[in-house]
Wavefront OBJ file of the C-alpha trace (Angstrom):
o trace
v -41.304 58.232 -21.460
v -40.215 56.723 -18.258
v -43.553 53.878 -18.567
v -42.117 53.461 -22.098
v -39.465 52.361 -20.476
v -40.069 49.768 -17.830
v -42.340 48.001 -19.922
v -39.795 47.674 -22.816
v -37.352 46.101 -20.078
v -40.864 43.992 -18.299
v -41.087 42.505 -22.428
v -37.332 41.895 -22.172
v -36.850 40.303 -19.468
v -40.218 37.791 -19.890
v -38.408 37.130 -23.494
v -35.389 35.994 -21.561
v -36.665 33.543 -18.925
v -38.580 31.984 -21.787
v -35.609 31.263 -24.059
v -33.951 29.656 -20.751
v -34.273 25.702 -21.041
v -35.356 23.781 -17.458
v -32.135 22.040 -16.415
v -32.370 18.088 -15.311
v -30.226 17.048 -12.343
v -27.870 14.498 -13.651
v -28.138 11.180 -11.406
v -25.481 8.937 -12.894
v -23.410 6.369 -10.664
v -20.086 5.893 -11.020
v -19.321 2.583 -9.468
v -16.649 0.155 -10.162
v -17.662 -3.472 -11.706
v -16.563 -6.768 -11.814
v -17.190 -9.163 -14.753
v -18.565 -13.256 -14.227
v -15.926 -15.527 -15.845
v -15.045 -18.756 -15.040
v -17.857 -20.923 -15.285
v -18.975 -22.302 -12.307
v -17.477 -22.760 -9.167
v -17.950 -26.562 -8.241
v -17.355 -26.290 -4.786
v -12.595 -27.011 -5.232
v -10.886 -24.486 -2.987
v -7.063 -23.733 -3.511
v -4.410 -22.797 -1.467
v -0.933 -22.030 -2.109
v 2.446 -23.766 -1.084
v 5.871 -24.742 -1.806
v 7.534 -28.090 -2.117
v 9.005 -30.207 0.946
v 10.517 -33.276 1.451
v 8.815 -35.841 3.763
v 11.340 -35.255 6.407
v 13.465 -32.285 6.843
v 15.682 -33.114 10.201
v 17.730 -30.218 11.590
v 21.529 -30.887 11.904
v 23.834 -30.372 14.461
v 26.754 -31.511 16.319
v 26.804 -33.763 19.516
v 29.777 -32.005 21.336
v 30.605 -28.117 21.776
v 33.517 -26.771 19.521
v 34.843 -24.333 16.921
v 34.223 -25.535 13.260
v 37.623 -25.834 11.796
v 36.145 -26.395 8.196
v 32.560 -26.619 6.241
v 32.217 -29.120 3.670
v 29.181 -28.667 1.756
v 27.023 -26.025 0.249
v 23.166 -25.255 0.531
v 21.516 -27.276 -2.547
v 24.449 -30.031 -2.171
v 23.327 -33.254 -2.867
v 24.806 -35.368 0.080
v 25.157 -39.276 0.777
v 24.521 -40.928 3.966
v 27.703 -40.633 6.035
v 29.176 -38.169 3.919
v 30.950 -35.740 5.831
v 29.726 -31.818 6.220
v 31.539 -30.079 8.590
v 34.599 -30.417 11.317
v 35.090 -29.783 15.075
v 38.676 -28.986 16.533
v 39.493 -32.102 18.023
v 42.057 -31.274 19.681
v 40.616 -31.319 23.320
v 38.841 -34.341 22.866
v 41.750 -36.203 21.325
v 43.656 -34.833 24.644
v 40.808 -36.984 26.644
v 40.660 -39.938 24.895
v 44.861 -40.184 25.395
v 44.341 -39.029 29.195
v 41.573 -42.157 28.844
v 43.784 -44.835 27.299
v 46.428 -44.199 30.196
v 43.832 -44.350 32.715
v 42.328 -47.978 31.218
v 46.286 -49.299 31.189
v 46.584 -48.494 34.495
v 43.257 -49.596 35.924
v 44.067 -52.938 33.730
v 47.395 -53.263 35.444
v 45.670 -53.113 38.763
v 42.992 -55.350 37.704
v 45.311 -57.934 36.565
v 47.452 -57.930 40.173
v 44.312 -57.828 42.454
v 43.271 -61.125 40.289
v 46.491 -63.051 40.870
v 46.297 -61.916 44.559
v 42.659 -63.893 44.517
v 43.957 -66.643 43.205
v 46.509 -67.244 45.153
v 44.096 -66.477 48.182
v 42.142 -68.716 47.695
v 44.678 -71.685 47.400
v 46.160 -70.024 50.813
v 42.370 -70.523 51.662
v 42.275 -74.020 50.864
v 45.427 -75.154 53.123
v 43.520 -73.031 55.883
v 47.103 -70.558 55.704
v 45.047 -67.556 55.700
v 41.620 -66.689 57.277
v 38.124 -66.215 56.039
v 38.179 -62.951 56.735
v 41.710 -62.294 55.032
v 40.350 -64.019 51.879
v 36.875 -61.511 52.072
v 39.419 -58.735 52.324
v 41.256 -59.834 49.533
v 38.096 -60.373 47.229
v 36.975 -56.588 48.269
v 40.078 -55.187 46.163
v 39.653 -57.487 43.170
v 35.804 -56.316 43.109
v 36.792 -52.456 43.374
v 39.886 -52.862 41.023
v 37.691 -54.547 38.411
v 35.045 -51.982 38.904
v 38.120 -49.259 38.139
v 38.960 -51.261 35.040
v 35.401 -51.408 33.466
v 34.872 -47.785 34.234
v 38.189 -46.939 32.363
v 37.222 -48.733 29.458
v 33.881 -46.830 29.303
v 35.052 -43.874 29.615
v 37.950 -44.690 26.835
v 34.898 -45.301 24.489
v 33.426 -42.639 25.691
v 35.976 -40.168 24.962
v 36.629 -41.625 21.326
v 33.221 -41.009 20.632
v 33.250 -37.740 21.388
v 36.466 -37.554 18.906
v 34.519 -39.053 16.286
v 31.335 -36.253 16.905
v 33.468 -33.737 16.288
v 32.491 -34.980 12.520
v 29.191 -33.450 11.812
v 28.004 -36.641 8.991
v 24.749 -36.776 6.805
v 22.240 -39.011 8.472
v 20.677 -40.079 5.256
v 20.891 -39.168 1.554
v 18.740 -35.622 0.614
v 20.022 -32.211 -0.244
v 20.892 -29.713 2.124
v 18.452 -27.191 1.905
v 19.805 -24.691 4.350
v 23.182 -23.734 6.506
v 23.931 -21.936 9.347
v 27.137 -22.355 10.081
v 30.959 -21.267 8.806
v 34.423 -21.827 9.804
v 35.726 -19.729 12.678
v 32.204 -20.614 14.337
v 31.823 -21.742 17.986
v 28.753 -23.917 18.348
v 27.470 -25.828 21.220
v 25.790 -29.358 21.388
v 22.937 -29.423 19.537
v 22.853 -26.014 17.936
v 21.026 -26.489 14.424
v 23.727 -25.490 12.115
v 21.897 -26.796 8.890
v 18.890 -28.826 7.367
v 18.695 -31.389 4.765
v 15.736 -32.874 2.478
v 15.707 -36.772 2.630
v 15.609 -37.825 -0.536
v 11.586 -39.672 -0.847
v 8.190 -38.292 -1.091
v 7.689 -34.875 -2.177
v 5.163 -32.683 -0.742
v 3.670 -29.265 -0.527
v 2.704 -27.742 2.664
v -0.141 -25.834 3.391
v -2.567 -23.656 5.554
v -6.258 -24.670 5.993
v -8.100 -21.910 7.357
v -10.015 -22.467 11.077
v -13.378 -22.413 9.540
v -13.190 -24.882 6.911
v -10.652 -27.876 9.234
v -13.252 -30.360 9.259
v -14.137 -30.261 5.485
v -10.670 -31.764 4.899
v -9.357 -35.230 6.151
v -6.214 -37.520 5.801
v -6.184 -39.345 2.294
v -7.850 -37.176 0.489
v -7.128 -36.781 -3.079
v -5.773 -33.450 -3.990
v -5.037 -31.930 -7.847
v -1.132 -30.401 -7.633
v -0.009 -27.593 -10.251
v 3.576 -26.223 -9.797
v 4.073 -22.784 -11.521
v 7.646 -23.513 -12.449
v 6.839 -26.201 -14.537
v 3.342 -25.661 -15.188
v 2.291 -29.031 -14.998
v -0.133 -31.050 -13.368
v 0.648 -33.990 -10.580
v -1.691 -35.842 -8.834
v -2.059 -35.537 -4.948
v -3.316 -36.376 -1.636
v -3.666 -35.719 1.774
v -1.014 -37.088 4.309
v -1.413 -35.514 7.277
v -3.413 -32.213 9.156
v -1.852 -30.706 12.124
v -4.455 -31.403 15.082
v -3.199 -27.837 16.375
v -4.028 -24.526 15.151
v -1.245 -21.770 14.576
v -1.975 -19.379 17.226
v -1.134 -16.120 14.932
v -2.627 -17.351 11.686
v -5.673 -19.856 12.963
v -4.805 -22.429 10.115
v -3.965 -25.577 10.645
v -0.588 -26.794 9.141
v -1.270 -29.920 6.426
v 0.846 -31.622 4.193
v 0.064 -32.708 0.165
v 2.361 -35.755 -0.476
v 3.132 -35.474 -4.652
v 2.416 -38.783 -5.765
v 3.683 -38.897 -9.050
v 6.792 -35.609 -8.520
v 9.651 -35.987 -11.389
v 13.296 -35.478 -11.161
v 11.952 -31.503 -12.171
v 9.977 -30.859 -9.244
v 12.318 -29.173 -6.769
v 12.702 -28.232 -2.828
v 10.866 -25.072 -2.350
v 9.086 -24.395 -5.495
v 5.658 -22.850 -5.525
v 2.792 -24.671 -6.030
v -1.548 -24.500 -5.948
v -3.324 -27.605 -4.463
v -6.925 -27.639 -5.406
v -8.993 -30.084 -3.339
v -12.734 -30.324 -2.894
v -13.546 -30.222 0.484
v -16.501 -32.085 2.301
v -19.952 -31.192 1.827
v -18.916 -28.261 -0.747
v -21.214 -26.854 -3.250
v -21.641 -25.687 -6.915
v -21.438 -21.401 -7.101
v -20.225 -18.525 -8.870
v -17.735 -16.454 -7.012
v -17.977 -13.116 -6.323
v -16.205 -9.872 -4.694
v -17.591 -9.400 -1.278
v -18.129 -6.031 -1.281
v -20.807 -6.366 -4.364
v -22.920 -7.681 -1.787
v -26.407 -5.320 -1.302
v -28.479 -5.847 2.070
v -31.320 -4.220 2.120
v -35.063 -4.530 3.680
v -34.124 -8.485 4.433
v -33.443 -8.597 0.728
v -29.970 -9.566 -0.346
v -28.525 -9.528 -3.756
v -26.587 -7.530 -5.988
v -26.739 -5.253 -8.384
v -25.603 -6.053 -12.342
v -25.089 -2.931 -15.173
v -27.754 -4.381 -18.104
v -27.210 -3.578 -21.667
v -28.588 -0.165 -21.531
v -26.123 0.386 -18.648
v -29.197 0.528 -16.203
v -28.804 -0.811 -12.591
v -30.644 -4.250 -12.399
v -30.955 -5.444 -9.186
v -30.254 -9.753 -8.840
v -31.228 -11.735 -5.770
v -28.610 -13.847 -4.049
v -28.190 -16.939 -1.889
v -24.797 -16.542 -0.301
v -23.213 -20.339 0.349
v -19.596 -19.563 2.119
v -17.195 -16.523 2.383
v -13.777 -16.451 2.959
v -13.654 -12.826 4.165
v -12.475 -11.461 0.220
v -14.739 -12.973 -1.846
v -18.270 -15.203 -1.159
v -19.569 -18.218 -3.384
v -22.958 -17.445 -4.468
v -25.703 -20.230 -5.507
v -25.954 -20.144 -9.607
v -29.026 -19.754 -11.492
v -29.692 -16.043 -12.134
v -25.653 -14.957 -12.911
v -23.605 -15.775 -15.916
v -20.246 -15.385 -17.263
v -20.148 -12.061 -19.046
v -22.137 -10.333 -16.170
v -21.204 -7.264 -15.158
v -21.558 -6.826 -11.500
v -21.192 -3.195 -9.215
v -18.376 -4.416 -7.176
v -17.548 -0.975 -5.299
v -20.546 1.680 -4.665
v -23.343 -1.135 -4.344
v -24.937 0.433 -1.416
v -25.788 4.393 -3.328
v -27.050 2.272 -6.433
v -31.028 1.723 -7.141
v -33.149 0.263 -9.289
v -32.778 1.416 -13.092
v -30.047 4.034 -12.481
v -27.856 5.080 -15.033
v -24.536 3.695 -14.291
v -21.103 4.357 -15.634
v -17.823 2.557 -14.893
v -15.210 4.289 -13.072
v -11.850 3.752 -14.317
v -8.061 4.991 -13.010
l 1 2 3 4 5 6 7 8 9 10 11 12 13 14 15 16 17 18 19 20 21 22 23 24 25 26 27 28 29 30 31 32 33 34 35 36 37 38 39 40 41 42 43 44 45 46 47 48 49 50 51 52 53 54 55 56 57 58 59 60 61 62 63 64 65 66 67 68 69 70 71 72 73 74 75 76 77 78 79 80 81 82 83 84 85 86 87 88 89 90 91 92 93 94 95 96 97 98 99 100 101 102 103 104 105 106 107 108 109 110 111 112 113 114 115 116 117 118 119 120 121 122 123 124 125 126 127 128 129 130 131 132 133 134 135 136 137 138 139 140 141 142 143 144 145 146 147 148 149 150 151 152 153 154 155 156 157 158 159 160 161 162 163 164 165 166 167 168 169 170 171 172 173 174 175 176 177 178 179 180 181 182 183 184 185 186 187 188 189 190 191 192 193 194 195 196 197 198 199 200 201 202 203 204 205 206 207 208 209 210 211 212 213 214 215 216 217 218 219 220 221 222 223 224 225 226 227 228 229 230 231 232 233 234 235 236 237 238 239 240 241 242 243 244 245 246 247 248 249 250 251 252 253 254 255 256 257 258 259 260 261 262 263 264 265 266 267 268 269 270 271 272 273 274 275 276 277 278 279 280 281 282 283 284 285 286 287 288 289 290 291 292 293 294 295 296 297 298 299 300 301 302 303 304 305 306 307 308 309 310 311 312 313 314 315 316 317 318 319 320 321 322 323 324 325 326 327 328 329 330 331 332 333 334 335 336 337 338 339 340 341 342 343 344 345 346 347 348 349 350 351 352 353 354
C-alpha cells in the first residue's frame, strides 16, 4: 500500500513540473527620448537680451545736500535741461552772499591801491618820492588786485555751486531708474538715477569664452523681440575686450537698426547671429551621447521600438546640448536622451513617462 503510494505522488508531481511553462527574463529599457525637429541647424547661435539705449549715463549731483524735492518719475520722458530734483540751497546761497561782500570789498581796495599808483607815479615823475617808495607802492596794487580777482572767482564759484544744487537732464532720454527721494542726504556724485538718451537702440548680450573670436564688430545680427514678436534687423557694435570674471562672457552690444517707436527700454529680446567658421548640424541633448570602444554615436528607438545604434561626428557643445554633423538623423527621430549608456543593440525599448 505504502509503494502504491509514493508512486501515485512520483506521477503527480512529474505531471506538475510538466504543465509549468519556462519563464523568459524580461529585458526591456525604459529610457527617456528626445525627438529631431527643426530641420537643420545651419551653424546661427542665439543668445538672449534686453533692450538698451546707446548711452545710459548715471546721474548725480555736483555738491553734497538734502533733496528738498524730486521731480520726475522712472519711465519719464525728460528734455535736456529739464529739471529732476532739488538741493537745499540754503548754505550755498549763505556763501555766495558771504562772496559778493568779500568781491565789494576786495574791489574797494583794488580801486584805492590804483589811484595810490597813479598818483605815485606822477610823484615819481617830479622825483617827490623815491624809487623805492614807488616799488612799495606798486607791491600793494599787485596784492590788492590779486585779492580782487580771487573774490570774483570765488563769487562765481559759489553761484555755481547754488545753481548745482539743481540736479538737470543732460540730454533728452527717459529715466530708466531712481534712487533717490525727498528727505534724502546725498553727497557729490552719488548716482541717484539713470536715464536712456534718446538714439540707437540696442540689446546687450553675453558671448560665451569659447566662442569670442567667432564674433567681430559689424557683424550683421537677426533681432526678434518677444513683446512684439517681430523681426528687426541688427548688427554688431561693439565686444567688451574683457571677460566677466564670474560668468567668462564677454559683454557685447546689438545696435537695432531699424527699432520703432514700439520697441522699448528693457524689453526681452533673441539675437541670432552666425558666427565665424560655423557649420551645418542637427542639435542634440548632450547626455544622448554613447562612447563606447572609440565608437561614438547614439542610440535611436526604430519602428519596432528596437534600439538602433547611429554613429556621430560631434562639431561643438555648449555644455547642454552638442551640434552633430547631418547625414544619418532626421526630423521625426526618436533619440534615447537619458539611459544611453545600459542600452544595446536591438533592445526592446519603452519610453518612460512622469
Amino acid at each position: 500500500m505504502i509503494k502504491k503510494i509514493a508512486v501515485l505522488l512520483l506521477l503527480s508531481g512529474a505531471i506538475i513540473s510538466c504543465s509549468k511553462k519556462t519563464e523568459v527574463a524580461d529585458d526591456t529599457r525604459y529610457v527617456k527620448i528626445f525627438v529631431v525637429g527643426g530641420g537643420v541647424d545651419r551653424g546661427y547661435s542665439t543668445f538672449h537680451g534686453n533692450i538698451h539705449a546707446e548711452y545710459e549715463p548715471n546721474l548725480s549731483f555736483r555738491v553734497n545736500g538734502k533733496i528738498v524735492i524730486r521731480l520726475v518719475d522712472i519711465g519719464q520722458f525728460v528734455k535736456k535741461g529739464q529739471a529732476l530734483a532739488k538741493l537745499d540751497p540754503t548754505d550755498y546761497k549763505l556763501s555766495a552772499d558771504s562772496a559778493t561782500a568779500q568781491l565789494a570789498s576786495a574791489k574797494s581796495n583794488y580801486v584805492t591801491q590804483e589811484a595810490n599808483l597813479e598818483r605815485y607815479k606822477q610823484l615819481l615823475k617830479q622825483n617827490f618820492v623815491s624809487q623805492a617808495q614807488y616799488d612799495s607802492q606798486k607791491a600793494q596794487f599787485d596784492s590788492a588786485k590779486a585779492q580782487y580777482e580771487e573774490a570774483n572767482n570765488q563769487l562765481a564759484n559759489s553761484k555755481n555751486q547754488v545753481q548745482y544744487t539743481t540736479l538737470v537732464a543732460p540730454s533728452d532720454g527717459v529715466i530708466s531708474s531712481i534712487n533717490m527721494d525727498a528727505g534724502q542726504v546725498v553727497s557729490a556724485g552719488q548716482t541717484v538715477a539713470t536715464m536712456a538718451v534718446s538714439g540707437n537702440k540696442e540689446v546687450a548680450i553675453d558671448l560665451p569664452e569659447a566662442q569670442i573670436n567667432d564674433y567681430k564688430i559689424g557683424m550683421p545680427a537677426d533681432v526678434r523681440l518677444w513683446a512684439t514678436n517681430k523681426n528687426y534687423v541688427g548688427k554688431i557694435r561693439i565686444i567688451n575686450q574683457a571677460s566677466d570674471q564670474q560668468t567668462r562672457t564677454y559683454a557685447a552690444r546689438v545696435v537695432v537698426l531699424n527699432a520703432e517707436s514700439d520697441v522699448k527700454y528693457g524689453m526681452s529680446a533673441d539675437v541670432t547671429i552666425k558666427p565665424l567658421n560655423s557649420a551645418d548640424g542637427v542639435v542634440l541633448p548632450l547626455n544622448s551621447l554613447y562612447t563606447n570602444n572609440g565608437k561614438t554615436g547614439i542610440w535611436l528607438l526604430d519602428a519596432n521600438s528596437k534600439a538602433k545604434f547611429v554613429p556621430v561626428e560631434v562639431i561643438a557643445t555648449d555644455g547642454n546640448t552638442m551640434k552633430v554633423k547631418k547625414g544619418l538623423i532626421h526630423d521625426g527621430d526618436k533619440v534615447v536622451s537619458a539611459g544611453a549608456n545600459f542600452v544595446y543593440e536591438g533592445q526592446v525599448l519603452k519610453v518612460y513617462s512622469n
